[in-house]
N, C-alpha and C positions, 0 to 999 in steps of 0.2 A: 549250304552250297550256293553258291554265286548264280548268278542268273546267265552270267558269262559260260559258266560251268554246264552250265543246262546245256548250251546250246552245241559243247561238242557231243553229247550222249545220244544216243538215240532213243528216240522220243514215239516208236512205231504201234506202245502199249502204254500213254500214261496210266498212271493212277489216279484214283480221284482227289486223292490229295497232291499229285502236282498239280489238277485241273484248279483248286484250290485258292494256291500257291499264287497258280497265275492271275486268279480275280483278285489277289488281296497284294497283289503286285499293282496292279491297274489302278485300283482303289486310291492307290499312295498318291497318284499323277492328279487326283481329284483337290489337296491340300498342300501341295509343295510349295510354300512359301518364294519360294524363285517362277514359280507358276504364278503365282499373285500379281508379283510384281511386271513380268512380263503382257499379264490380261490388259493390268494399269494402263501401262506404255502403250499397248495398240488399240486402244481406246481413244486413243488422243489422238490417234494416226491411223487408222482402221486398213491400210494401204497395207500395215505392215503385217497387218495377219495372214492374207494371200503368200508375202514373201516369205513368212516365217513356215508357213506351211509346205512350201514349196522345198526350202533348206530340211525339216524333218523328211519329206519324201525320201530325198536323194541323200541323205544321209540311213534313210532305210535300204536302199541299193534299187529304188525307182526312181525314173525322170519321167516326167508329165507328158513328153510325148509316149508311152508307155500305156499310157492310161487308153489313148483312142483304141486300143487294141478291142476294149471292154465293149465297143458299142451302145454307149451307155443312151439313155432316156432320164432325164433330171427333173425333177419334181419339186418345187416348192408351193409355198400358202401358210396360211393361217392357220386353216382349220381342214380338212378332208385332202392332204396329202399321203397319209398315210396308206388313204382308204384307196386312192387315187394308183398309188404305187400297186395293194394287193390286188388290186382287179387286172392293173396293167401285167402284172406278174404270172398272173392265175391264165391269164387269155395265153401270152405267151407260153408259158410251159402248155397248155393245151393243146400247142399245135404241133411240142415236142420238142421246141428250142431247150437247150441247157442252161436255164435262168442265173443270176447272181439280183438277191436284192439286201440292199442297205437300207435300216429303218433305226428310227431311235423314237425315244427311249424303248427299252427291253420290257416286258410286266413282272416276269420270272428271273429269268437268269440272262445272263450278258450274253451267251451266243445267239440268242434271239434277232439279234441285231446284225446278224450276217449271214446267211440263208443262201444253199445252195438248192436249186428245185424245190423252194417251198418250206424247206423244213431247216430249222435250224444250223447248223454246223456241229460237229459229233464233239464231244469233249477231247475226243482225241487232236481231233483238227485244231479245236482252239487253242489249245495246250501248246501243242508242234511248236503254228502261225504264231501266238503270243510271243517264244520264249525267242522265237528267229527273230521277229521285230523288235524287240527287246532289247537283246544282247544288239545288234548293230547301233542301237538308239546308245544305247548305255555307252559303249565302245567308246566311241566318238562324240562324247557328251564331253568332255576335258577340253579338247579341241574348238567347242562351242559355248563356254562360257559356261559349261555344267548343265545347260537348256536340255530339258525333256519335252516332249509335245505333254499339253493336259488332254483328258482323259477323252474327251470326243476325238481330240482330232488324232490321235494314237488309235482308234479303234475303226476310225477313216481308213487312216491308212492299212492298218490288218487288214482290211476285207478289199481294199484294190491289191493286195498282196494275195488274199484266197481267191480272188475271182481269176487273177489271171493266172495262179497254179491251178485254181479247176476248170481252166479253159472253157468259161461260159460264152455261152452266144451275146447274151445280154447281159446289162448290168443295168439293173432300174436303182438307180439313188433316188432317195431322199433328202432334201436337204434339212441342215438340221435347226439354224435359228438364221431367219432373215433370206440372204444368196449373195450380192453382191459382196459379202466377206464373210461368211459363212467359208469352212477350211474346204468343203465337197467342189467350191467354187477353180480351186486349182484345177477342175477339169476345161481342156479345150476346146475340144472341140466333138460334144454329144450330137448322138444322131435327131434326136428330137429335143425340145423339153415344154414343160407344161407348169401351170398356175393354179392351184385350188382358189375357193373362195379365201378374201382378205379381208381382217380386219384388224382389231386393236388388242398387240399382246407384246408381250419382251419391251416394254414401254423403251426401259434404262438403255438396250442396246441400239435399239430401231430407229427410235422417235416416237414422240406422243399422238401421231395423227395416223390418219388412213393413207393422206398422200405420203407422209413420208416411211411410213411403211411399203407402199406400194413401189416406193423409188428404189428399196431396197430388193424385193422380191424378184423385178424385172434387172437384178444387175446378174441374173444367170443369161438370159439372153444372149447368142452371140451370133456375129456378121456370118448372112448367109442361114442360118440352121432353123431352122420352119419350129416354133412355137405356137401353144395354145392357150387358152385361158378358159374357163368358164366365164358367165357374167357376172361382171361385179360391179358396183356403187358405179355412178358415172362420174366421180372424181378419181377413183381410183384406177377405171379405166380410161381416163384421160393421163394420164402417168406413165400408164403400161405402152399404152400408142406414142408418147414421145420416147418413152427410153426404147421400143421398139426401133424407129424412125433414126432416133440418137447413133444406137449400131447397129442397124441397117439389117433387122432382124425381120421374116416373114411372120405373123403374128396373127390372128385366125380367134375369134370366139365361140363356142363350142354352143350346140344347137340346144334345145331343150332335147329330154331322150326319146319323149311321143314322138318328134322327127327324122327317127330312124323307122325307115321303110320293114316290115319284119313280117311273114309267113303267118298263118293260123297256126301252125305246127311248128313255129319257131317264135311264138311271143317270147317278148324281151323281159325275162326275172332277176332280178337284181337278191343276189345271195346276200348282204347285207341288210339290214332292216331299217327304215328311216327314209322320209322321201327327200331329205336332205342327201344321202345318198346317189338321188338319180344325175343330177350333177357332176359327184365325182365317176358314177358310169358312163357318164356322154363324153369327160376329158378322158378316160381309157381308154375307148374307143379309138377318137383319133390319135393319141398315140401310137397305140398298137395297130392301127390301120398305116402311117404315116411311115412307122418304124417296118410296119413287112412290106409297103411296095417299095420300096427303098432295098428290104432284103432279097425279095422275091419279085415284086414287080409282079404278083399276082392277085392279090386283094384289092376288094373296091375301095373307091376313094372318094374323094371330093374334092373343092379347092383345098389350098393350102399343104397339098403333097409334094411340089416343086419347089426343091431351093431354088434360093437364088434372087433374081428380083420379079420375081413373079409375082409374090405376096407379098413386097413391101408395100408399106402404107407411104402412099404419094402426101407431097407438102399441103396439098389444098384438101385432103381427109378427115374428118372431124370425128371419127369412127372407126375401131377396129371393128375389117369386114368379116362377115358369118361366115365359116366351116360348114358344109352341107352336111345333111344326113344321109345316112346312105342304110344300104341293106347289109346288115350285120351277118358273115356268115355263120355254118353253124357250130364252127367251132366257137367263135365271139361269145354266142347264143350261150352256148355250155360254162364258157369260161365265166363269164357273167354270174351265171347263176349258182357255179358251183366257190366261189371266192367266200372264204372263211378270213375275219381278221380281228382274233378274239380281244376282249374289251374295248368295243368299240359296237354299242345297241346291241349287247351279248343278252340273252336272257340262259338262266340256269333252275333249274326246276331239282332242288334235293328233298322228297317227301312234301311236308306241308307248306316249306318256306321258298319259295323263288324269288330269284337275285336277280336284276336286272342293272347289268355292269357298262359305266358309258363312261371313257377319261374326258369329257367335254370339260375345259377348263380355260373359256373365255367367254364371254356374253357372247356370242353369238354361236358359238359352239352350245353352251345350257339351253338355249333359244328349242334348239332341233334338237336335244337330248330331252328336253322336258315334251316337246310333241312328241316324241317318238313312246317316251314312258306313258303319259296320258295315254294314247290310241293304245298302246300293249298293253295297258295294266288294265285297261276297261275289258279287254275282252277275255282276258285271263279271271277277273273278276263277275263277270257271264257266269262264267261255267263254275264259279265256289259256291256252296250250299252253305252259308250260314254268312257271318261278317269277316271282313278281311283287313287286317291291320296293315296300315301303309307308315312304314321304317325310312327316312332318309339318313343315309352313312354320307358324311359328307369330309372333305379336306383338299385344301386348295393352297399351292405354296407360291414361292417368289413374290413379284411385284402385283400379282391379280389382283383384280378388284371382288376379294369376297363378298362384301355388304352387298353387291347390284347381282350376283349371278344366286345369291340365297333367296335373292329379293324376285327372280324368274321364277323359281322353286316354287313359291307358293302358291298357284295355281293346282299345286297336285293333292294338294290338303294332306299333307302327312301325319299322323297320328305322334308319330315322333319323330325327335332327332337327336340323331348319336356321330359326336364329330370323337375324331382321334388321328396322330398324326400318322406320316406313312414309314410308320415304324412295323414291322411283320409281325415281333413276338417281342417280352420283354426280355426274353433268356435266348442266348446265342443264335441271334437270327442267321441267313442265310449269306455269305459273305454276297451273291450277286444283289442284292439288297441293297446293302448298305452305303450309306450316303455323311459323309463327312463334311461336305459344308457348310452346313446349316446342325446349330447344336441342337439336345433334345428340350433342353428351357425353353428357347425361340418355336421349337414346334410345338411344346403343349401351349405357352401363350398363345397361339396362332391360333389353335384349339379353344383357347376359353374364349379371347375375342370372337370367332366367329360362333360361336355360341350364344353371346349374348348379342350379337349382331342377330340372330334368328329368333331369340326371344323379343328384342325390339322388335322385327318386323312383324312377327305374329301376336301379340299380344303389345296394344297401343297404351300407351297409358291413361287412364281413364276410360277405355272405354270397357262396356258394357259385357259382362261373358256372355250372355243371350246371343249378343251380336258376332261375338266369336264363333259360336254356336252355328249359327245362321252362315260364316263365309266357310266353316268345314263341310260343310253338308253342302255346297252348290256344284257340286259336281254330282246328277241327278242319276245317270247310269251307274252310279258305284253301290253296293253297298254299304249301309252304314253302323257303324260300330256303336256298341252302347253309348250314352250320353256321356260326356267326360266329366270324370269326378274335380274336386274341387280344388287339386291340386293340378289343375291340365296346365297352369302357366310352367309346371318342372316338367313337364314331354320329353325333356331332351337330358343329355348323361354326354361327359366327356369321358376316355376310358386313355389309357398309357400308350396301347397300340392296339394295330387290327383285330387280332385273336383275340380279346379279352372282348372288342364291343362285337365282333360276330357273336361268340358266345353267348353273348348279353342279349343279342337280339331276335338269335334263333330260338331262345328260352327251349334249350334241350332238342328241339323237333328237326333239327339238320343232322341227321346219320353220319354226314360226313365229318362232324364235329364230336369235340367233347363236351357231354352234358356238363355246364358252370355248375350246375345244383350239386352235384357231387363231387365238388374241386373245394375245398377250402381257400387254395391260393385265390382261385377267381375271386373274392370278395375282398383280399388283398390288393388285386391289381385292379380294384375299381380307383379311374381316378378322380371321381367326386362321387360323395353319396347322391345315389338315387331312389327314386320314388317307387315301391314295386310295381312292376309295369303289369298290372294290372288286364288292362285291354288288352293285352298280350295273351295274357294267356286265355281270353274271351273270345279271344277269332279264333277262327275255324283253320285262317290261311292267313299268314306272313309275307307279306310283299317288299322288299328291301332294294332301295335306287341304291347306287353305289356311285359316286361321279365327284367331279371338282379337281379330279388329278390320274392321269395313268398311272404314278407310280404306286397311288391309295388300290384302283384295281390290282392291280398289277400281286400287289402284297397281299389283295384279298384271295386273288384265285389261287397264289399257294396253296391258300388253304383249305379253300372249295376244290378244288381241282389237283389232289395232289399227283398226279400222272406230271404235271406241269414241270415238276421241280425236279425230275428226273431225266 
């Protein structure tokens, strides 16, 4: 059946296999060889992605004025937009507004990525939403030189298609690479928008630097619409103040979050873990403070709640001026505390082995994923009776720079390390999974390189085991594991994909797994011989970092978390 076909049926009970259907349809939009060529072309001309996205819209049966209807809050950064978006989300539905949030990438499955009230979109929904945008897309694809949108900006557009058939109040986007030509950027005119912390990542699309990432970030900005940032680098917020200034945007930098005024009986908890975190809680604040006296005209404020030219940054300004603090009410308070935004400083505790799952996958993101694991795992390591084996599952894709974020790592003194690509299973993985850009050669290479990128950093050449000895043991509140036998330069194991090195590292003691010792396939789908992990099964408790990429969590909680996949 035709996808055309689909769309005259009624669709009020899919099945799970047209839910199916519809992800291995999407999937296609990830490789289309006239998708390729097209990337080509507005690479050259970056002008033309805006325009090209704008043509998929209205060939969906939306026009961009369409979209202010959403009331939308836009979000970009580097690094803590996401986290940025679920706080601003979580306060908002708190107060009882009917939310829409856009987020990318998925960890699970694809409707993760369009969220009505918090919870995903039902497979029914996606199903419906898919096969309507679809067939219009398709239709009128002859007419357009055969052009389909690739796989972000088709799934863009799905969710300004569901938020305004579920008639939300809001729509918190996130953007998805960059802003100034990022496809989310076709919106006009949002009622706020805001800035995570910036730094260095999408090198190929962005630019190689801070400022010219920073020039990118602030092209969401527009004339009139009250903006925030957190603080960043002072070049980078020399950037954000002229493109500010540029289009004549009010533009405001967000306080530290001790500078929120707060009750004895209303201290400020940040439901996330990491004090890297309290950052992206000071930028939700004024959002959602900015976005409800706007809606209400009833919530405290500070500067930077007037459009208009109230808070433009005048010519003689050398500084984007501060955002006040103010007294968070107690809905804020709630919303705050109660925001869940899994793999993201997740810890998971199955029997003796806890997971501690972070997609940080830039240096500056590992920076605060490696603090946040250090202070969690010492205190988790308090309370084990006997020794505790420390596991790094690591894989990191595209252009990153693996060698300097392995090289942050080693501060945690890992016992091992087990890389594998973000491949979920070797036998019929999960179609929202899967990833056709990138072959599976290129990822297990990816894999042995950064492997032996970690045995370089941890074992120098020439020097001394004593002295190895000597840099595992200096982290003094840990306990410490038997002396490492004589083979500790092979610590680490590459496996084919996730399930085979969970297996391998939970050595039986995760319930929620299959014991490897009684699989024969498991010692087939090893993908280098390993050393018996020994130490492993001498500690008491298994402490396992998970990090380098959301889509590596993402495939892990499959399997930790099978509720997920459901």
């Amino acid at each position: 059946m035709q996808p055309t076909d689909k769309l005259q049926t009624n669709y009020t009970q899919p099945t799970d296999m047209d839910y199916q259907e519809a992800v291995c349809a999407l999937n296609t939009l990830q490789t289309n060889a006239s998708l390729l060529d097209q990337v080509r072309r507005e690479r050259l001309n970056p002008q033309l992605q805006l325009s090209a996205m704008r043509g998929f819209l209205e060939r969906s049966g939306l026009t961009v004025e369409q979209l202010d209807q959403l009331n939308i809050i836009h979000v970009t950064g580097t690094k803590g937009k996401g986290s940025t978006c679920a706080f601003t989300e979580q306060i908002l539905r708190s107060y009882g507004f009917r939310t829409g949030f856009y987020s990318s990438p998925h960890l699970v499955q694809v409707r993760e990525r369009i969220r009505i009230n918090g919870k995903p979109i039902s497979r029914a929904l996606f199903t419906s939403s898919f096969w309507h945008v679809y067939g219009r897309l398709n239709d009128t694809k002859e007419a357009h030189g055969g052009s389909m949108p690739a796989y972000f900006r088709f799934l863009t557009i799905m969710a300004f298609h569901v938020f305004l058939q579920e008639k939300v109040d809001v729509a918190v986007i996130e953007v998805g690479i960059g802003g100034a030509y990022d496809c989310t950027n076709i919106i006009q005119r949002p009622w706020v928008c805001g800035i995570s912390s910036l730094g260095i990542d999408h090198t190929q699309i962005l630019g190689d630097t801070e400022e010219k990432i920073a020039w990118q970030k602030g092209g969401i900005f527009k004339r009139g619409v009250t903006a925030f940032t957190v603080k960043q680098t002072e070049s980078c917020m020399n950037v954000l103040r002229e493109r500010a200034r540029e289009i004549q945007c009010p533009l405001w930098a967000c306080p530290d979050l001790g500078q929120y005024a707060s009750d004895e009986q209303l201290h400020l908890v940040v439901g996330l873990a990491g004090r890297h975190q309290h950052s992206n809680a000071s930028l939700a604040l004024q959002l959602t403070s900015c976005w409800l006296h706007r809606r209400c005209e009833t919530e405290p404020r500070g500067r930077g709640f007037t459009e208009g030219v109230c808070g433009l940054i005048n010519a003689d300004s050398l500084s984007v001026p501060p955002a006040e603090g103010f007294r968070p009410s107690p809905v804020m308070v709630k919303g705050l505390a109660e925001t869940l935004w899994p793999g993201r400083t997740q810890t998971m505790s199955h029997g003796s082995v806890t997971y501690f799952l972070d997609g940080a996958h830039t240096t500056r993101s590992m920076q605060a994923c490696v603090e946040w694991f250090r202070d969690t795992a010492v205190e988790h390591e308090r309370q084990a009776v006997g020794p505790v084996a420390r596991v790094l599952l690591f894989n990191a894709t595209g252009d990153r720079d693996c060698a300097a974020m392995l090289k942050l790592l080693l501060p945690c003194h890992f016992d091992f390390a087990v890389f594998c690509p973000n491949i979920s299973e070797t036998v019929a993985s999960h179609a929202d999974l899967q990833n056709y850009n990138v072959s599976v050669e290129n990822m297990l290479t990816r894999c042995l390189d950064n492997e032996s990128s970690w045995r370089l950093h941890t074992f120098h050449k020439g020097e001394p085991e004593d002295q190895q000895q000597l840099l595992i043991q200096a982290l003094p509140s840990r306990p410490l594991m038997a002396e490492r036998s004589s083979r500790a330069q092979q610590a680490t194991a590459v496996f084919p994909c996730i399930l085979s090195a969970l297996r391998w590292l939970s050595q039986g003691r995760d319930p929620v797994l299959l014991d490897p010792a009684s699989s024969s396939q498991e010692e087939e789908e090893r993908g280098v011989a390993t050393a018996p992990p020994l130490l492993l099964h001498e500690a008491t408790q298994i402490h396992v970092l998970i990090t380098g990429s959301l889509h590596l969590v993402g495939g892990a909680l499959k399997h930790l978390d099978p509720a997920s996949a459901h």
